[in-house]
Backbone bond lengths (Angstrom), bond angles and torsions (degrees), N, CA, C in turn:
res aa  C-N    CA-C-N  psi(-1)  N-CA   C-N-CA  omega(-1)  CA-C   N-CA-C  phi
1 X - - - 1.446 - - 1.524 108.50 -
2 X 0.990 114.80 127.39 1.750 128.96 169.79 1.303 115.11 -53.00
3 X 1.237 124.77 129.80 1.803 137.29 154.89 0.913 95.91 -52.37
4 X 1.409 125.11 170.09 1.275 128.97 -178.18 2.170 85.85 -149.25
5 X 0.935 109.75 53.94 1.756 102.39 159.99 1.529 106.65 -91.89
6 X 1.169 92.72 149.35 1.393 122.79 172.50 1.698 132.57 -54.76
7 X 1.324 136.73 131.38 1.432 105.81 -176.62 1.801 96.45 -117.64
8 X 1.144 135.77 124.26 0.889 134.87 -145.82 1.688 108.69 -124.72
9 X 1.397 130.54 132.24 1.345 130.46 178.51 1.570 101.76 -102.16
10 X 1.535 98.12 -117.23 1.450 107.57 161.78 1.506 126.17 -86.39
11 X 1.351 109.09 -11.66 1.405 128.54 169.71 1.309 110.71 -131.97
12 X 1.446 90.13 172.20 2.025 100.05 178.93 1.147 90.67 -81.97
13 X 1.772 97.20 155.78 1.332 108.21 169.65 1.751 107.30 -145.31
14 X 1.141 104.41 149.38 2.029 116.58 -168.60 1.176 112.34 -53.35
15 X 1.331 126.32 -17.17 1.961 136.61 -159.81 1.013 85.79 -67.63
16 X 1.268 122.56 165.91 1.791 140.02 157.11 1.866 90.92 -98.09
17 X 0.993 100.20 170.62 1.674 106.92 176.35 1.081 83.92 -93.47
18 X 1.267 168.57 -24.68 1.531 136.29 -131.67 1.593 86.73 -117.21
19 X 1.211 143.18 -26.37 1.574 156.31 -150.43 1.678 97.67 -29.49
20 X 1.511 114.28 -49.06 1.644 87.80 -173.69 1.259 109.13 -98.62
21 X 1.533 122.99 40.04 1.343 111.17 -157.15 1.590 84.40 -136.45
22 X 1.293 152.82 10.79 1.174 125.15 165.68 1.409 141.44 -86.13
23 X 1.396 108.18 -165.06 1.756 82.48 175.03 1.465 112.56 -74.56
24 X 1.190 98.11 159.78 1.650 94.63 -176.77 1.770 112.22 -107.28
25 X 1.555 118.48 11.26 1.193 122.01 172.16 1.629 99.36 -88.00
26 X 1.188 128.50 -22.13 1.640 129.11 172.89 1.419 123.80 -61.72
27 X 1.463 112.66 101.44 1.715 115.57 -172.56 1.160 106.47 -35.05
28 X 1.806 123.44 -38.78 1.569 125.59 -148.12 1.533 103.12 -64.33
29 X 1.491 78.83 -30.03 2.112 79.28 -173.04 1.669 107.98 -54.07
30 X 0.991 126.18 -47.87 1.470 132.93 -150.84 1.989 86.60 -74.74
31 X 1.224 125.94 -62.00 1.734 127.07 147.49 1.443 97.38 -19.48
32 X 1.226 110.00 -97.79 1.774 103.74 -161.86 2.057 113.78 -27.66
33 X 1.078 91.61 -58.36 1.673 90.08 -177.64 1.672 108.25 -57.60
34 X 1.236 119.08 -50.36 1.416 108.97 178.11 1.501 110.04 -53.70
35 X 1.318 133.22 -41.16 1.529 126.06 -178.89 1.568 92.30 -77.29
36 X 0.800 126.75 -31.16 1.985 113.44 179.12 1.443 110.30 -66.62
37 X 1.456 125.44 -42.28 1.407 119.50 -161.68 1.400 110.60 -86.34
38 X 1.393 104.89 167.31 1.485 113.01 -169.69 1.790 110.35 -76.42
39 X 0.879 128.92 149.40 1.693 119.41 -172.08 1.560 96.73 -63.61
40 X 1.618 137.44 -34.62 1.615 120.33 -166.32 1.541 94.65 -74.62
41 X 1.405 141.60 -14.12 1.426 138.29 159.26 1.386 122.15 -51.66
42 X 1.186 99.65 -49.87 1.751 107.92 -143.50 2.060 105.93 -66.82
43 X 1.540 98.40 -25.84 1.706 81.84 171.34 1.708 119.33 -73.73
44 X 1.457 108.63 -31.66 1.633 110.57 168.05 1.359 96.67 -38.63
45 X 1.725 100.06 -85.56 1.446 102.93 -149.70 1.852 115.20 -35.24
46 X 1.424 110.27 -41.69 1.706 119.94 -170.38 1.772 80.24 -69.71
47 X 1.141 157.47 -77.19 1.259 122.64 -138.46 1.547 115.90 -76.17
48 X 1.804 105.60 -18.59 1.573 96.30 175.66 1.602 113.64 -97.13
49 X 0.965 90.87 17.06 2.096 106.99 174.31 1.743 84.68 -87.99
50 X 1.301 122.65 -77.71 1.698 130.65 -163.44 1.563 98.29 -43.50
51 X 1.269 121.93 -40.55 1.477 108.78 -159.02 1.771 99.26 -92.11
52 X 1.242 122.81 -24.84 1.759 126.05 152.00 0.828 105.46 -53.53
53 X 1.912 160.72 -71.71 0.679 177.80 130.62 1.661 97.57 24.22
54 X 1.114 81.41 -77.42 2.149 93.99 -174.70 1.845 99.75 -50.11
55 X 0.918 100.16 -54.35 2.024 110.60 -170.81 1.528 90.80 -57.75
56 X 1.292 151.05 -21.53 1.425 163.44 -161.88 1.022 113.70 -95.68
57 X 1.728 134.48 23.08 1.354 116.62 -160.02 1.312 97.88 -128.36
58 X 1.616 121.07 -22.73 1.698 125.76 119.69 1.144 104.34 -51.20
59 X 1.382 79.15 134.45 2.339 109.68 169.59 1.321 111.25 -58.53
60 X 1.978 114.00 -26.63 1.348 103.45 173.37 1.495 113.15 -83.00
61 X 1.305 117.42 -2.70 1.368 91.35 167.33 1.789 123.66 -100.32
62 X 0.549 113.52 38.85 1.856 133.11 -172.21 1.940 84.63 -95.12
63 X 1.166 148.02 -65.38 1.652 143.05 154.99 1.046 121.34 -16.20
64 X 1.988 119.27 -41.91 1.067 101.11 151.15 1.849 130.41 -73.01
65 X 1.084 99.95 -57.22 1.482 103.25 169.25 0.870 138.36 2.59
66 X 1.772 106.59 -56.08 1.328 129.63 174.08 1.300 125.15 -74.42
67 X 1.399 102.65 -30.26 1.643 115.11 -173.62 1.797 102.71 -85.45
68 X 1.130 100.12 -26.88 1.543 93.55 -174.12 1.858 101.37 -84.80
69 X 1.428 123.66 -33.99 1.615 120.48 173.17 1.247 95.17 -67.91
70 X 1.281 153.21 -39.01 1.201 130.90 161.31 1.445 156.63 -45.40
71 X 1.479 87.81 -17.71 1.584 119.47 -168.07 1.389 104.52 -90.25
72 X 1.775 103.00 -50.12 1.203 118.75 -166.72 1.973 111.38 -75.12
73 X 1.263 94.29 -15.50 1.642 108.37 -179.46 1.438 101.70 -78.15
74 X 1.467 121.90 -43.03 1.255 117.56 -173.98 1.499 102.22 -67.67
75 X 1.494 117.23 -25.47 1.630 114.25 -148.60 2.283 86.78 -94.00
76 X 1.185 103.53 -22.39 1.371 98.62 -179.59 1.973 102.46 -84.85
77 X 1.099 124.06 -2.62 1.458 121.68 177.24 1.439 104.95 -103.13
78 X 1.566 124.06 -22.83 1.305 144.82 -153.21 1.919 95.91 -91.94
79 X 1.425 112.18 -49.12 1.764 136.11 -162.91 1.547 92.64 -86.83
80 X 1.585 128.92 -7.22 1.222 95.89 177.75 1.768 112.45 -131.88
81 X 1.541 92.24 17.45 1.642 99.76 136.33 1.047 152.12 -34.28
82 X 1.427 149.84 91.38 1.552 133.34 -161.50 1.482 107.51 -47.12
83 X 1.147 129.81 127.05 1.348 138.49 150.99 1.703 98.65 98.27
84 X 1.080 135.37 15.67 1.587 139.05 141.12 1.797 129.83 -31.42
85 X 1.136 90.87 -44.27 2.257 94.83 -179.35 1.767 75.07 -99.25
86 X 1.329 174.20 -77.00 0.780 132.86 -99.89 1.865 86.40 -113.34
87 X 1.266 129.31 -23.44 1.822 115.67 157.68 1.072 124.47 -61.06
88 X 1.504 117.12 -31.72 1.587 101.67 170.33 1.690 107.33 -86.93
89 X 1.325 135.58 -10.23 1.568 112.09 167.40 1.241 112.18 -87.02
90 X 1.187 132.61 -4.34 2.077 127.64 159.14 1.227 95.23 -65.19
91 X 1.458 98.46 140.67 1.313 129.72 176.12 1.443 118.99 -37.89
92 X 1.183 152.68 138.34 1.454 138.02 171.82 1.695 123.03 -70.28
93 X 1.563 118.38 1.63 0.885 141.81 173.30 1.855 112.14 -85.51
94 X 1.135 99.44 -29.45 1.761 104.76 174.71 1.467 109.47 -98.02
95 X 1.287 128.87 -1.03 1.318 145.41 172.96 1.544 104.35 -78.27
96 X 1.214 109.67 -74.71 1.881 124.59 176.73 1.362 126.93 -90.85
97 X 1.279 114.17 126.38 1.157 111.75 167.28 1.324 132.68 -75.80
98 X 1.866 132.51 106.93 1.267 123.75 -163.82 1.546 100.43 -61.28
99 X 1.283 99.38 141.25 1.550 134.19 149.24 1.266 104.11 -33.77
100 X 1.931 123.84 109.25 1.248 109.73 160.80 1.424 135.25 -84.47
């Protein structure tokens, strides 16, 4: 069963701290991330959840499973950052500074 602490900036925020850290055989998790992510996410995440899912029906793919609810936990704590969709649409050129 999940903690439920808080991860806190300048305000509270709904995440549990533990979000990419649970078990990943627990349906709730795959729930928890859908109430965490932003709605322009949530059809990605469901079609690359279905196609993990399918690759999962070998026991070896359950490694992925995990690695991808993990990813996607970070990416639902990551998307609800202020100013997240608008750093990844600047250019990757205003991100790095080229090497002179």
């Amino acid at each position: 069963m999940a903690t439920w602490r808080f991860l806190t900036t300048s305000t509270l925020s709904a995440l549990p701290a533990n979000l990419g850290q649970e078990d990943s055989l627990d349906p709730e998790r795959i729930l928890r991330i859908l109430r965490v992510l932003p709605d322009r996410a949530r059809e990605t995440f469901l079609a690359q959840y279905r196609r993990a899912a399918d690759g999962a029906r070998d026991p070896a793919g359950w490694k992925h499973v995990q690695r991808f609810l993990r990813l996607w936990a970070g990416r639902a704590i990551s998307a609800n950052r202020p100013g997240f969709y608008e750093a990844r649409a600047r250019p990757h050129r205003d991100r790095v500074k080229p090497y002179p």
